[in-house]
C-alpha positions as CSV (number, residue, x, y, z in Angstrom):
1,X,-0.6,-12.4,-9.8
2,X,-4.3,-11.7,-9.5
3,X,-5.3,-8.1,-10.3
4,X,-4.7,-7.4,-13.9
5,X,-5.9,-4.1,-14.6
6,X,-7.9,-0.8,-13.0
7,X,-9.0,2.0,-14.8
8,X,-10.6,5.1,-13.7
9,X,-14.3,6.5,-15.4
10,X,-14.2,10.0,-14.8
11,X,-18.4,9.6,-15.9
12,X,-18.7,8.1,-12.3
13,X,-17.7,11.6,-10.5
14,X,-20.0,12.5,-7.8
15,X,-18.2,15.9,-7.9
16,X,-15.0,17.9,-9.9
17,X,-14.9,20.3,-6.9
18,X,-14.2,18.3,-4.2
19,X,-11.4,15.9,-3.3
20,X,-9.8,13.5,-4.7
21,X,-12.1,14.2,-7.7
22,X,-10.5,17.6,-8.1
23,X,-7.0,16.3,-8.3
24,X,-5.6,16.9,-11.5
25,X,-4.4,13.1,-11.6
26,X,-7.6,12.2,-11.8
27,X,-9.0,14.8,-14.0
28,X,-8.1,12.4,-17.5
29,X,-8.1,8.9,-18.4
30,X,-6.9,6.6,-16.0
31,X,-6.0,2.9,-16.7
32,X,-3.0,0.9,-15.2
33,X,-2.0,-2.7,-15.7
34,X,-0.7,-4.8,-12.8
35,X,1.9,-7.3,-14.7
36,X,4.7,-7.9,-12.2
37,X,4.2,-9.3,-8.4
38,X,5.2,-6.1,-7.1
39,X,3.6,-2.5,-8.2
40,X,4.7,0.7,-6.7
41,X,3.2,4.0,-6.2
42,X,5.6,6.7,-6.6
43,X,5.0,10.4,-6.1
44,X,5.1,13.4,-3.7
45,X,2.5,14.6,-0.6
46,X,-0.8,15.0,-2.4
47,X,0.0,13.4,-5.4
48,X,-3.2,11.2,-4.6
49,X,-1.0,7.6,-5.1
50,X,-2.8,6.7,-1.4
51,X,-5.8,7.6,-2.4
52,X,-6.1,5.4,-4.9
53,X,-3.8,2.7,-3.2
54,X,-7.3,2.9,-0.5
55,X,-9.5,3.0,-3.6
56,X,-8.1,0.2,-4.6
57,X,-8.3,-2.0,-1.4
58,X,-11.8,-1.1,-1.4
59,X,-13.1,-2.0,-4.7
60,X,-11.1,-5.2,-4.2
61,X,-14.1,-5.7,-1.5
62,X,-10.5,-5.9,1.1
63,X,-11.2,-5.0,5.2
64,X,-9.5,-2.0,5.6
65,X,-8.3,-1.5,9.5
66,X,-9.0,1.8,10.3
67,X,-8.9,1.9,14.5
68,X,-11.5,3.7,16.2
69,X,-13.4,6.5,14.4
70,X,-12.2,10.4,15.9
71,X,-14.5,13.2,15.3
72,X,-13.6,15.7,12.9
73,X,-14.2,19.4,12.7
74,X,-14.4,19.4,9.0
75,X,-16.1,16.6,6.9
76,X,-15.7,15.5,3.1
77,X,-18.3,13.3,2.0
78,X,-16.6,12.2,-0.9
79,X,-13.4,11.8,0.4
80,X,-14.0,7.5,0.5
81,X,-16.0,7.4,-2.9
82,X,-13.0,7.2,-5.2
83,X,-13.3,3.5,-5.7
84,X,-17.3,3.8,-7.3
85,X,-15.8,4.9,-9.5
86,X,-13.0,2.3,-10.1
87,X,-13.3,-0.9,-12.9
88,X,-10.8,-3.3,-12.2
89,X,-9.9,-6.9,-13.7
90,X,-9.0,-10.2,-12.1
91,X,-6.9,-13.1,-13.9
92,X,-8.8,-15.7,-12.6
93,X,-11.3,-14.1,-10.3
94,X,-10.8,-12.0,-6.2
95,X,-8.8,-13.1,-4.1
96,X,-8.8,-12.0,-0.2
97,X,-6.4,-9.8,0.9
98,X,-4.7,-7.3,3.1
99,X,-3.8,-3.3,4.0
100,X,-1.6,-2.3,6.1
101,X,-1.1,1.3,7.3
102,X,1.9,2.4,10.3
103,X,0.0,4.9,12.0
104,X,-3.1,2.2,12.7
105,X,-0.7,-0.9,13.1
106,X,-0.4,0.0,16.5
107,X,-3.9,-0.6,17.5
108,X,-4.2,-3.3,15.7
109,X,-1.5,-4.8,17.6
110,X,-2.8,-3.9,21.1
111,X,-5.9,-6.0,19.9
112,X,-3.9,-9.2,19.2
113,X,-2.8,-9.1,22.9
114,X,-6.3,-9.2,23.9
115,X,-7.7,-11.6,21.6
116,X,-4.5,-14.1,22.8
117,X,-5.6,-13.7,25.9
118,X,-9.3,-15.4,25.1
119,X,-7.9,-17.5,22.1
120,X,-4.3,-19.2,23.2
121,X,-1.6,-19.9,20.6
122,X,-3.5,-16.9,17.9
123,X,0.6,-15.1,19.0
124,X,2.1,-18.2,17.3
125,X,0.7,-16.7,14.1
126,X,2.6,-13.6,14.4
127,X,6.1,-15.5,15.4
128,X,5.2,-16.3,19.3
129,X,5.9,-13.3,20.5
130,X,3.5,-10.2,21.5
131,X,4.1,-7.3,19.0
132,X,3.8,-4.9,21.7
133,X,6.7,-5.9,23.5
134,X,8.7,-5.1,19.7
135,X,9.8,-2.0,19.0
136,X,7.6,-0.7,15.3
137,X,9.6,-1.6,13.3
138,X,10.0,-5.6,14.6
139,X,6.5,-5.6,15.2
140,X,5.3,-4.8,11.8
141,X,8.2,-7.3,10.2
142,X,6.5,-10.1,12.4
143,X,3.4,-9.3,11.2
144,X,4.5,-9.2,7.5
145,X,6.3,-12.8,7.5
146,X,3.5,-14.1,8.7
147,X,0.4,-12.1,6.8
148,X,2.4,-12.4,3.3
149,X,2.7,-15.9,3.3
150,X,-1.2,-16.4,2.9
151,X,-2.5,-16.0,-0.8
152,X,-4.2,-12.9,-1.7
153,X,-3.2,-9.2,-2.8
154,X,-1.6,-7.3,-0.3
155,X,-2.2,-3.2,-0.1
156,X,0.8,-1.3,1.9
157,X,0.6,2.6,2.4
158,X,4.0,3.8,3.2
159,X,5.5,1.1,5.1
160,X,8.7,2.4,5.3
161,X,7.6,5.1,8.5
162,X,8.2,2.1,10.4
163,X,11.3,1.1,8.8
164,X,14.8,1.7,9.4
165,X,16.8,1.9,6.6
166,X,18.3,-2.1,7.2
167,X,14.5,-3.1,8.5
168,X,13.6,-1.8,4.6
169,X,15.9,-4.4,3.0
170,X,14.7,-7.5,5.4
171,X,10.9,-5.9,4.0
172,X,12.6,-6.1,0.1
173,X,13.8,-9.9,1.2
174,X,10.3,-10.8,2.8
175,X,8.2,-9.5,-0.8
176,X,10.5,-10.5,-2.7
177,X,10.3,-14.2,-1.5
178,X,6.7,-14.3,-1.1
179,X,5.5,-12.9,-4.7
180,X,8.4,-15.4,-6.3
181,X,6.9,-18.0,-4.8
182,X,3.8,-17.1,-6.4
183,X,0.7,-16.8,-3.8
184,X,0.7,-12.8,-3.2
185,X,0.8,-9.8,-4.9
186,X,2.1,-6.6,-3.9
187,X,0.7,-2.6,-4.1
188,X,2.8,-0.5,-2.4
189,X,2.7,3.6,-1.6
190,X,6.2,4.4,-1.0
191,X,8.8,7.5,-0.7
192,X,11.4,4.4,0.2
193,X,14.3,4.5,-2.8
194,X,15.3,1.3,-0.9
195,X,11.5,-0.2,-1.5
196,X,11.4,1.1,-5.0
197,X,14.1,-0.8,-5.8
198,X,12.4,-4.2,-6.2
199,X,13.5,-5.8,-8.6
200,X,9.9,-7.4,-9.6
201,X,8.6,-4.7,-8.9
202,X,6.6,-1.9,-11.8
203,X,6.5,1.5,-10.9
204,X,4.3,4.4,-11.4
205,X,5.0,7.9,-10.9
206,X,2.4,10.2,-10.1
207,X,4.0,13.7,-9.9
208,X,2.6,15.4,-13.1
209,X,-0.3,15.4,-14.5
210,X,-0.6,11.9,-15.5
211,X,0.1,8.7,-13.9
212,X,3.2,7.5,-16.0
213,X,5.1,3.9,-16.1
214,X,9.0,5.1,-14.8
215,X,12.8,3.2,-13.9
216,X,13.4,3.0,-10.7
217,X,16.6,5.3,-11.8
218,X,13.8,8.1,-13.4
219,X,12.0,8.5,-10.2
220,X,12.7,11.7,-8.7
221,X,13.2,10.2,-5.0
222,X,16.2,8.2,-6.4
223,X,17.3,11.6,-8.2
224,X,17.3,13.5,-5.3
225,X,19.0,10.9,-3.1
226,X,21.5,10.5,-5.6
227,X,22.0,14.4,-5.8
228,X,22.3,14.6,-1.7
229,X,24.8,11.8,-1.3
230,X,27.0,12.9,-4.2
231,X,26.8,16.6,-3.1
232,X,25.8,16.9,0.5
């Protein structure tokens, strides 16, 4: 494990009015620990557990892939400043690392065609096979054996919207090998039941207003698919 802790300092605001200042999460003292491999960020829509997942990944000073820039007809200054205001703690100093998002996966895999095409055997990193010509879901799999297996801290936001529910249990076998055998570390935004059940895994629940330390069997996402399949 590499990141030990991250705490929040509210005195760093910018703004209260805008978002993800304004989120109520956010509004008190915020400080987490990071003492298993695997950390999960639980919650609902707008809970703000990808915001500070992207936070995160950007105070860790870690590229974040973000495809080609779309004009908006609304902008938010401070919708990317969450992270100046972030104080986090390394065991024994940064480490490199990784985020991976499904909706932008996609372009970054066009772009791995192209670069093989100038830089012959760059597919053999990714299982020698082009990820376009994978369905998502294989695609992003490939990309995980292979990216996971470097050292470094490895951000994922919602992985599981590539995931069939079996794919989601070859991801739990993949993470789970990797942060046993010690060179990565795992933050992970979910709604996946199936990927909050790590077993190394420490989760935090951000429906309320605080960010609190939960079992897998408190979260409400395991509640409410427990409810469905024992009363559909």
């Amino acid at each position: 494990m590499f990141l030990k802790k991250a705490t929040i300092d509210q005195k760093r605001f910018p703004t209260r009015d805008a978002y993800p200042f304004n989120l109520e999460i956010f509004q008190k003292p915020v400080s987490l620990e990071f003492n298993t491999p695997v950390t999960i960020f639980s919650g609902e829509n707008g809970t703000g557990k990808s915001t500070l997942l992207t936070a995160l990944c950007r105070r860790c000073n870690i590229y974040m892939w973000e495809g080609t820039y779309r004009q908006r007809c609304t902008s938010n200054p401070y919708e990317k400043m969450l992270d100046r205001a972030l104080d986090i703690e390394w065991r024994n100093g940064s480490v490199p690392g990784s985020f991976f998002s499904p909706e932008l996966f996609r372009h970054f895999s066009q772009l791995v065609d192209e670069w093989e095409a100038s830089s012959p055997g760059l597919m053999d990193y990714f299982g020698g096979k082009s990820l376009m010509t994978q369905s998502h879901g294989q695609s992003c799999l490939s990309y995980f054996r292979a990216r996971f297996r470097i050292k470094g801290i490895h951000f994922l936001d919602e992985p599981e919207a590539a995931l069939s529910p079996s794919s989601q249990l070859d991801f739990l076998k993949v993470i789970s090998e990797m942060s046993d055998a010690g060179p990565a570390q795992f933050i992970i935004s979910t709604h996946s039941p199936i990927i909050m059940s790590c077993g190394q895994a420490t989760i935090y629940n951000f429906d309320g207003s605080l960010i609190n330390h939960v079992s897998y069997k408190e979260t409400p996402h395991y509640r409410v698919y427990k409810k469905f399949f024992s009363d559909k």
